[in-house]
C-alpha positions in Angstrom: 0.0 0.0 0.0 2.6 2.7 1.0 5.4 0.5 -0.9 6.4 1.5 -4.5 9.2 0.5 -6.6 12.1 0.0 -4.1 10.9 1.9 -1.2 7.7 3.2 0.4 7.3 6.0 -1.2 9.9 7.7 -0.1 10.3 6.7 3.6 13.0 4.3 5.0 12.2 1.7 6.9 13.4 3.7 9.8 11.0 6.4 9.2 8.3 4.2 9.0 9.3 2.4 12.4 10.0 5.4 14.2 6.7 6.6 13.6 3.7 7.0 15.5 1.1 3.9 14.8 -1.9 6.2 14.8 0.6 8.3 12.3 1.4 5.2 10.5 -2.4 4.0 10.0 -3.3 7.8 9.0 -0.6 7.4 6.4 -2.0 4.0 5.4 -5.3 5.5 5.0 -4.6 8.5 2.7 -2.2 6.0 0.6 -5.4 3.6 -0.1 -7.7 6.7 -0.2 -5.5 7.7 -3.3 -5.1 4.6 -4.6 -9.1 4.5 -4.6 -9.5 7.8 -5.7 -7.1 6.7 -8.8 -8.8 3.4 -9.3 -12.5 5.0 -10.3 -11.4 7.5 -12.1 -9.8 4.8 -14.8 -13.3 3.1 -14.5 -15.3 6.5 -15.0 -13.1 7.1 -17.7 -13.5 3.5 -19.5 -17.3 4.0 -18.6 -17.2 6.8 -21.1 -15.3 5.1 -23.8 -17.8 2.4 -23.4 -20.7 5.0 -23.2 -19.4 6.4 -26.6 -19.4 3.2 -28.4 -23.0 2.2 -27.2 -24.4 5.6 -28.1 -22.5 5.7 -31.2 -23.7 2.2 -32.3 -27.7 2.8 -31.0 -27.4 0.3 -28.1 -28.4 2.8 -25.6 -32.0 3.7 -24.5 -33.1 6.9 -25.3 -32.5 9.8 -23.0 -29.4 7.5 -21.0 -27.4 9.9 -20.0 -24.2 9.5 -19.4 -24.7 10.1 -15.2 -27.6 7.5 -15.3 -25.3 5.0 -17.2 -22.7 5.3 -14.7 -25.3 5.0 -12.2 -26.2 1.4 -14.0 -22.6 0.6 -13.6 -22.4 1.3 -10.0 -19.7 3.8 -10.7 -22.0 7.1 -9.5 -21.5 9.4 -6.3 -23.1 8.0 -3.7 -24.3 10.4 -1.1 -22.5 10.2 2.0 -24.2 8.1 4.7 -26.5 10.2 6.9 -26.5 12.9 4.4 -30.1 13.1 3.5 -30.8 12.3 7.7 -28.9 15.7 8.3 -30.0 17.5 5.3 -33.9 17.0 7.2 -33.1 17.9 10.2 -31.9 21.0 9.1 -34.7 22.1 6.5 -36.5 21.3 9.3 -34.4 23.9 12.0 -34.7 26.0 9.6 -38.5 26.0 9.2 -38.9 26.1 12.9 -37.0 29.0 13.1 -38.8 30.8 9.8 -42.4 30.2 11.8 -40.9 31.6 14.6 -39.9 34.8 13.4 -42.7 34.9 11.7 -45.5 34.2 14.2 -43.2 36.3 16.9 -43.1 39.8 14.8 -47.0 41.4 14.9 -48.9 41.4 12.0 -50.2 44.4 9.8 -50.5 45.6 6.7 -48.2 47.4 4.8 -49.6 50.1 2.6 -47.3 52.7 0.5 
C-alpha cells in the first residue's frame, strides 16, 4: 500500500518504524484513499469510452445519459451516509426558526 518501486514511497524503513502507529495508520489511510481515488477515475473514464461506443452504435436507450449509465454501472456518487438524515433535520431547523420569526413579529398591513 505505502510500498512502490524500491521503497515506500519515499520513507525508510526507519521512518516508518519510528513513527507514530496512529501516524502510521493515518498514512495507510490516505495512501489507499488515493489509490481509490485513482482506481474509479480509470473506471469512469472507461465507462465513457464504453458509453461512446453504445451511443454511437444505438445500443443505448433513449434519453441514458451518461450520469444515469454510470449510475447502472455502479460507478455514481453515492451520497455520504447520513446525508439526507442531516439535510432533514436541518430544513426542518430552519422552518422552525422561519415560523418563529414569523408568528413572533406582529402582524399588519403594509400600505405605500
Amino acid at each position: 500500500m505505502l510500498r512502490t518501486h524500491g521503497g515506500y514511497a519515499g520513507w525508510s524503513d526507519n521512518q516508518l518504524l519510528d513513527m507514530p502507529y496512529a501516524r502510521l495508520l493515518q498514512a495507510a489511510e490516505v495512501a489507499i484513499d488515493e489509490m481509490s481515488r485513482v482506481e474509479r477515475n480509470q473506471l469512469v473514464n472507461a465507462a465513457f469510452v464504453g458509453y461512446q461506443m453504445a451511443a454511437s452504435q444505438g445500443a443505448l436507450k433513449s434519453g441514458m445519459s451518461f450520469s444515469k449509465y454510470l449510475a447502472s454501472l455502479g460507478l455514481a456518487d453515492k451520497p455520504a451516509e447520513g446525508t439526507l438524515t442531516r439535510e432533514r433535520e436541518a430544513a426542518a431547523a430552519t422552518a422552525a426558526r422561519v415560523a418563529e420569526l414569523f408568528n413572533a413579529g406582529p402582524v399588519r398591513k403594509e400600505t405605500e
